[in-house]
VEXRO-871638 format. One record per residue (C-alpha): residue number from 1; residue in three letters; x, y, z. Coordinates in nm, 4 decimals, decimal comma, padded with zeros to 6 digits. Layout:
N
NODE num residu        u        v        w
NODE NUM    ALA        X        Y        Z
...
! end
This chain:
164
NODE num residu        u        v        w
NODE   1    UNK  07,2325 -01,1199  00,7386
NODE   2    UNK  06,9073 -00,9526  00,7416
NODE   3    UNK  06,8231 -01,0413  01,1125
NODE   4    UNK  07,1051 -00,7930  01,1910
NODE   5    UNK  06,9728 -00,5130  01,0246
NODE   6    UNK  06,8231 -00,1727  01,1597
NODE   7    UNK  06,4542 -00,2416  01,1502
NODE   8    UNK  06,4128  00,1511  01,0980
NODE   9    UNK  06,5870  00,1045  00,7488
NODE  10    UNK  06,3877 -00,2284  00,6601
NODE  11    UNK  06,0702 -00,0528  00,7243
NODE  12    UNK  06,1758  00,2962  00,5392
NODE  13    UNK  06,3282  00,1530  00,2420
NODE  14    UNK  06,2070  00,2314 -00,0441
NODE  15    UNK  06,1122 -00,0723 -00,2465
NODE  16    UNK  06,0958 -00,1113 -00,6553
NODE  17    UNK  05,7764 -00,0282 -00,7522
NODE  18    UNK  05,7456 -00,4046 -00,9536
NODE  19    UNK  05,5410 -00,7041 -00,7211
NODE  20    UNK  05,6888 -01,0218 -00,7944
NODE  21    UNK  05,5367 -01,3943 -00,6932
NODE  22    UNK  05,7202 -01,6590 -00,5405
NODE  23    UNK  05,5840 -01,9710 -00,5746
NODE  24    UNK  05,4632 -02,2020 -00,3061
NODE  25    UNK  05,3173 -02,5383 -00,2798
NODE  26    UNK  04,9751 -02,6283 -00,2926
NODE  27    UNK  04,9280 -02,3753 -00,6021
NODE  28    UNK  04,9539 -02,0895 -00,3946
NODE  29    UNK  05,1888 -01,8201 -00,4508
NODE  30    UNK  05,3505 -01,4719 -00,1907
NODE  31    UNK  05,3583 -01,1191 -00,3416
NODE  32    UNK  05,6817 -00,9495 -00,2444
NODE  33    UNK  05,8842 -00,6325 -00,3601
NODE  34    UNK  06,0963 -00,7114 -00,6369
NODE  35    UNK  06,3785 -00,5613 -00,4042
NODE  36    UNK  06,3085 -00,8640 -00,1769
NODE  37    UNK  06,2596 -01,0904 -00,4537
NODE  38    UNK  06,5910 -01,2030 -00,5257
NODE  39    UNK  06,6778 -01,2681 -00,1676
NODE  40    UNK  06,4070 -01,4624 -00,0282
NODE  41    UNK  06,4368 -01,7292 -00,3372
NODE  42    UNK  06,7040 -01,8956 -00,1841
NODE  43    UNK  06,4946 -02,0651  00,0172
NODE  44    UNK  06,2647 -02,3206 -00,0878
NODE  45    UNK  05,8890 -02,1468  00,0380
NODE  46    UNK  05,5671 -02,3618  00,1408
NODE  47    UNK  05,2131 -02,2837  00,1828
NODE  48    UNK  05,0667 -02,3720  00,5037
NODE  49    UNK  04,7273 -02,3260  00,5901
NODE  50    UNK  04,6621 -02,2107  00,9536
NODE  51    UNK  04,4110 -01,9923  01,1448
NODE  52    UNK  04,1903 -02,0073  00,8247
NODE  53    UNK  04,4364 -01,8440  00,5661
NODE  54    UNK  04,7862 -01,9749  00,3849
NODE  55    UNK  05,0997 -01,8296  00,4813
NODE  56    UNK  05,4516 -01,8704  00,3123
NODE  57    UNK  05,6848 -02,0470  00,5415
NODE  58    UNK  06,0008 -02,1882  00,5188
NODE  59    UNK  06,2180 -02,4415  00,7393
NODE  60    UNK  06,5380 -02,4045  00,8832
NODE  61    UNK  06,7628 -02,7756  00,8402
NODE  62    UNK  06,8099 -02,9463  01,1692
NODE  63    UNK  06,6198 -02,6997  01,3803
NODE  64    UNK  06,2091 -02,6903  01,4873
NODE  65    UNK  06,1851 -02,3265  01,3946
NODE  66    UNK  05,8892 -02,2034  01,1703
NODE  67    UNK  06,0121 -01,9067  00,9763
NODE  68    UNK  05,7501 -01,7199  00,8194
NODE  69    UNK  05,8051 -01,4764  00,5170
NODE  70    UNK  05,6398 -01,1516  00,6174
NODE  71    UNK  05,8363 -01,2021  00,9279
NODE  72    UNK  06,1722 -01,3022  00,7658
NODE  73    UNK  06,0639 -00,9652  00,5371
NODE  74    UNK  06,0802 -00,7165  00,8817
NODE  75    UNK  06,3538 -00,8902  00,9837
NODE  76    UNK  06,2410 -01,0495  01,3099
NODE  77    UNK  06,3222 -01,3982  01,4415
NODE  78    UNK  06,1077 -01,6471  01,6313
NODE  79    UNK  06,0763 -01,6002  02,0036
NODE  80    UNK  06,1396 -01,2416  01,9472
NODE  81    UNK  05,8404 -01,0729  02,1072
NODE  82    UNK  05,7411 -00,8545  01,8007
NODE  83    UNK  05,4437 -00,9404  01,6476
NODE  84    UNK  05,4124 -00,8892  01,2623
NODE  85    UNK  05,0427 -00,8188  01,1059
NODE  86    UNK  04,9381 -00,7746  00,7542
NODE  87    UNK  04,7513 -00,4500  00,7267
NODE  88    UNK  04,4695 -00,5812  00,4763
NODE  89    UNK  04,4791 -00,9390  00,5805
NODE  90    UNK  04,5904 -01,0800  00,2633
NODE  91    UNK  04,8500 -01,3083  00,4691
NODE  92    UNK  05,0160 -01,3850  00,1213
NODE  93    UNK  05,0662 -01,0535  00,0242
NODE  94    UNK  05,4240 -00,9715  00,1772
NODE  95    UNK  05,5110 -00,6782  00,0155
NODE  96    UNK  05,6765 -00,4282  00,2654
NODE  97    UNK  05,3979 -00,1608  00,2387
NODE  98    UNK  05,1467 -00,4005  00,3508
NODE  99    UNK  05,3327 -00,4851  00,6577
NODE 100    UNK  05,2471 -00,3706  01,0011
NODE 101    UNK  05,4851 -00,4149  01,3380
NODE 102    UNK  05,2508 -00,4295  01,5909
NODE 103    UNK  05,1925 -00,5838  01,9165
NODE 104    UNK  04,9142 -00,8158  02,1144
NODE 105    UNK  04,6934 -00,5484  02,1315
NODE 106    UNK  04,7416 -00,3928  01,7958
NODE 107    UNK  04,6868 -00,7205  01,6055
NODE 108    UNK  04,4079 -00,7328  01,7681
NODE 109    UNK  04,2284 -00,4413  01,7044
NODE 110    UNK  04,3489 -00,4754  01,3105
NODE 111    UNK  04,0858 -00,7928  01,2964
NODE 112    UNK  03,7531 -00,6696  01,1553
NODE 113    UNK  03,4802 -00,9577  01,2413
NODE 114    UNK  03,2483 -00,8080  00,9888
NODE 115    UNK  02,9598 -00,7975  01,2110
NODE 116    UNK  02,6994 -00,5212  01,2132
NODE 117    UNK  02,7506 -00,4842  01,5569
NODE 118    UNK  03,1266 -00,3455  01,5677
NODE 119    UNK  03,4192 -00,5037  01,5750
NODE 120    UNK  03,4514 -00,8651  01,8140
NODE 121    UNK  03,1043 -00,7786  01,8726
NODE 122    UNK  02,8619 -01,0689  01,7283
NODE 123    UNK  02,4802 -01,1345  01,7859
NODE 124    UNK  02,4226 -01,5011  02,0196
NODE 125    UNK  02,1706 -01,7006  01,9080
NODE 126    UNK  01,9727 -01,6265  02,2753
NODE 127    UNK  01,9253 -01,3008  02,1568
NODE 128    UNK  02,2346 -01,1303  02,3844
NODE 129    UNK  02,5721 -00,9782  02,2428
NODE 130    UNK  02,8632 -01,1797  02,2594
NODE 131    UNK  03,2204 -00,9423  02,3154
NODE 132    UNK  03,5022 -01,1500  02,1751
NODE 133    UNK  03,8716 -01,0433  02,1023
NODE 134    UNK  04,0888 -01,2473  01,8801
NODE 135    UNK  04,4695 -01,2490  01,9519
NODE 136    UNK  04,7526 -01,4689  01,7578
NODE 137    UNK  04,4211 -01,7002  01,6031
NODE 138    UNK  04,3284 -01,7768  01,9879
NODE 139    UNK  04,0008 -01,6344  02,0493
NODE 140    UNK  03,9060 -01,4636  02,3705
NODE 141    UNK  03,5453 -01,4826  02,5375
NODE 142    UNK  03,4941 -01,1675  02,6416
NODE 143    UNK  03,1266 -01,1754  02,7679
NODE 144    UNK  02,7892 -01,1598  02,6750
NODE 145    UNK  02,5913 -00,8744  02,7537
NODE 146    UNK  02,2268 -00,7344  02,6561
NODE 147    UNK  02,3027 -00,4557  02,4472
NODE 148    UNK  02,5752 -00,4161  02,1108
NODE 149    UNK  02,7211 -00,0622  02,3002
NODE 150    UNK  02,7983 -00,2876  02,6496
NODE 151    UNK  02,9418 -00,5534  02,4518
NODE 152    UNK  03,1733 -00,3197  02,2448
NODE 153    UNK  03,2041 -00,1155  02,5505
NODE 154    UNK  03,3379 -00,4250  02,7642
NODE 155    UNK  03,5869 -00,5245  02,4759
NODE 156    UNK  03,7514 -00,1541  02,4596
NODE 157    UNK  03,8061 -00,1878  02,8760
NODE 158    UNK  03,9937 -00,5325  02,8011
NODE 159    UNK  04,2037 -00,4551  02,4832
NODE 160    UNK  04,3252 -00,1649  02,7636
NODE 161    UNK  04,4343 -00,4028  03,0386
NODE 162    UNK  04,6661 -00,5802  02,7693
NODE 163    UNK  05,0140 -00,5082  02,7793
NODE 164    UNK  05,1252 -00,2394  02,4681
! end
């Protein structure tokens, strides 16, 4: 079983070079390795739309449990502590390459807010900077300050008080 395996040889693996798509529900469809491929179609795979993107997901029979693909892909399990990002934020795009192991604080600084200002940095309407840090979809106020360099400044001393 894949949950068993040495994460070191999941990650260094080197996968086919073909993508292949498994299809989802709601017309959606994951990008995975075609070494993968095979594997994960033994399980029937859902879109579900959360924190503003789809991801693939799949349920276990008789049990609660959530699995999601990238994370089935890295071979972790729920409740497990690690937290799995996707490196461009394509949250369908599962392919092993485009998987990163990461932690609170890691995830966290791979968001990019888009905003002029720098990253979790955003422009209030009152004219002051708002310093914001997103973490597992739950966003984190920060505080607002009066220039875009405290604001920033103020989110680099918090992403250092969280645990690596």
């Amino acid at each position: 079983m894949w949950h068993n395996r040495d994460m070191v040889n999941l990650l260094t693996a080197t996968p086919d070079l073909a993508v292949k798509r498994i299809p989802l529900t709601q017309g959606q469809f994951a990008l995975v390795d075609a070494v993968d491929y095979t594997w994960l179609m033994q399980w029937k795979w859902c879109a579900v739309w959360k924190k503003n993107t789809f991801y693939a997901v799949r349920s276990v029979f008789g049990e609660t449990a959530t699995i999601y693909m990238h994370r089935e892909i890295i071979g972790c399990t729920p409740g497990d502590g690690v937290t799995v990002d996707h490196k461009k934020h394509d949250t369908l795009d599962n392919r092993r390459s485009e998987l990163l192991i990461t932690n609170v604080r890691g995830n966290g600084e791979n968001r990019n807010d888009q905003s002029s200002y720098g990253i979790g940095v955003i422009k209030s309407r009152c004219g002051r900077y708002e310093s914001r840090l997103v973490v597992n979809g739950k966003s984190t106020h920060i505080g607002t300050f009066d220039t875009p360099t405290e604001a920033a400044q103020a989110r680099i001393d918090y992403l250092e008080t969280l645990p690596t």
